[in-house]
C-alpha positions in Angstrom: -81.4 -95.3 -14.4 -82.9 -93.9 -17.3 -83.9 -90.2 -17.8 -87.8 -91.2 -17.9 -87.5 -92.3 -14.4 -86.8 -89.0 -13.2 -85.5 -88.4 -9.4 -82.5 -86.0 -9.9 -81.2 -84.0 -7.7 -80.9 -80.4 -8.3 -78.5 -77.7 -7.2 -80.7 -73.6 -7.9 -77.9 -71.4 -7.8 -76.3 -69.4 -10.5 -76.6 -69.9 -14.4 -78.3 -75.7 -15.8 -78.1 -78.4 -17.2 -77.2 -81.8 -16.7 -73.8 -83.1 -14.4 -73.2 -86.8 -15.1 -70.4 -87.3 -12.6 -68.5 -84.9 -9.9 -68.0 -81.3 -10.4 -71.7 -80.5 -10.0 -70.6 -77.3 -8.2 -68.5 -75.7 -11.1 -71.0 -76.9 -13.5 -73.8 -74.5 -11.3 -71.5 -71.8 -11.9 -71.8 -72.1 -15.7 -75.1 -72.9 -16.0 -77.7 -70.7 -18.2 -80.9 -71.6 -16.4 -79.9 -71.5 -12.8 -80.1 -75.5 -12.1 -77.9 -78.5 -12.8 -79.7 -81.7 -11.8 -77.3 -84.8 -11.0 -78.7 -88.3 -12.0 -79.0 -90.6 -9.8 -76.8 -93.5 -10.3 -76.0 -96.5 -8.7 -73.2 -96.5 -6.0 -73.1 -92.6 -6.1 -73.1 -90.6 -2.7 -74.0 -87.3 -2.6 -72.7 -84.8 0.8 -73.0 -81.6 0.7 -74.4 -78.5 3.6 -78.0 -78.4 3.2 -78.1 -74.8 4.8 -75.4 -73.5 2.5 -77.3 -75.4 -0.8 -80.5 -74.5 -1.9 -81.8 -77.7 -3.7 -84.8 -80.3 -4.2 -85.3 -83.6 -5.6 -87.3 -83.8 -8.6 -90.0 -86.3 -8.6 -89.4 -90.1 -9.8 -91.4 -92.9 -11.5 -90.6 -96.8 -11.1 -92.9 -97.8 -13.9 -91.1 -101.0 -14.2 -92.5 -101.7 -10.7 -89.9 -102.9 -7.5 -87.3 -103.2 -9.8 -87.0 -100.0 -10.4 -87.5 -98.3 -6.8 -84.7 -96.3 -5.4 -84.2 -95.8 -1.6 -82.1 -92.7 -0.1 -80.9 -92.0 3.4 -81.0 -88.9 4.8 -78.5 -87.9 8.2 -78.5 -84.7 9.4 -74.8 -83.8 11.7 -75.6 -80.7 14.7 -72.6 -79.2 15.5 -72.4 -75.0 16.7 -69.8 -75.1 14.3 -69.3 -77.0 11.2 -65.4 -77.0 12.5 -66.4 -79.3 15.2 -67.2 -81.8 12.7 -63.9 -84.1 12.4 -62.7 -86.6 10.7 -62.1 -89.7 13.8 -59.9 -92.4 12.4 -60.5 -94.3 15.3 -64.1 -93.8 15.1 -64.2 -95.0 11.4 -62.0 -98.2 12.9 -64.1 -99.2 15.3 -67.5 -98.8 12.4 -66.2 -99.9 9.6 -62.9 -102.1 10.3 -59.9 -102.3 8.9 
């Protein structure tokens, strides 16, 4: 990834910049502009509650042609309560093995 190609993720909230790793949160908080965008990097996953984060994607560019595409997956969890979302060790057994 290169800064040209765009496609950040970015967290509005208080105070921006740029978070190269984890911490994104506490880097809002200190942020003079109100955004922090996180790269998108290889191997990186990214959870977080979208109705408690306001944020977007900025746009991307894969001038370098197939190469260069990116691909994301989206899941959205429903649950009444976000409580009622647990961990299942069993569950993650029977997905992913041992």
């Amino acid at each position: 990834w290169s800064e040209q190609m765009g496609g950040c993720f970015r967290i509005h909230g208080a105070g921006g910049g740029r978070s190269p790793g984890l911490g994104a949160v506490a880097a809002v908080a200190e942020a003079e502009d109100g955004v922090v965008d996180i790269e998108p990097r290889g191997g990186r996953l990214l959870s977080f509650w979208s109705d408690s984060l306001v944020h977007s994607v900025c746009e991307s560019y894969a001038a370098g042609g197939a190469t260069e595409h990116r691909w994301a997956l989206t899941v959205w969890v429903h649950a009444a309560r976000s409580e009622d979302i647990a961990f299942d060790g069993e569950a993650e057994e029977r997905h992913f093995g041992g």
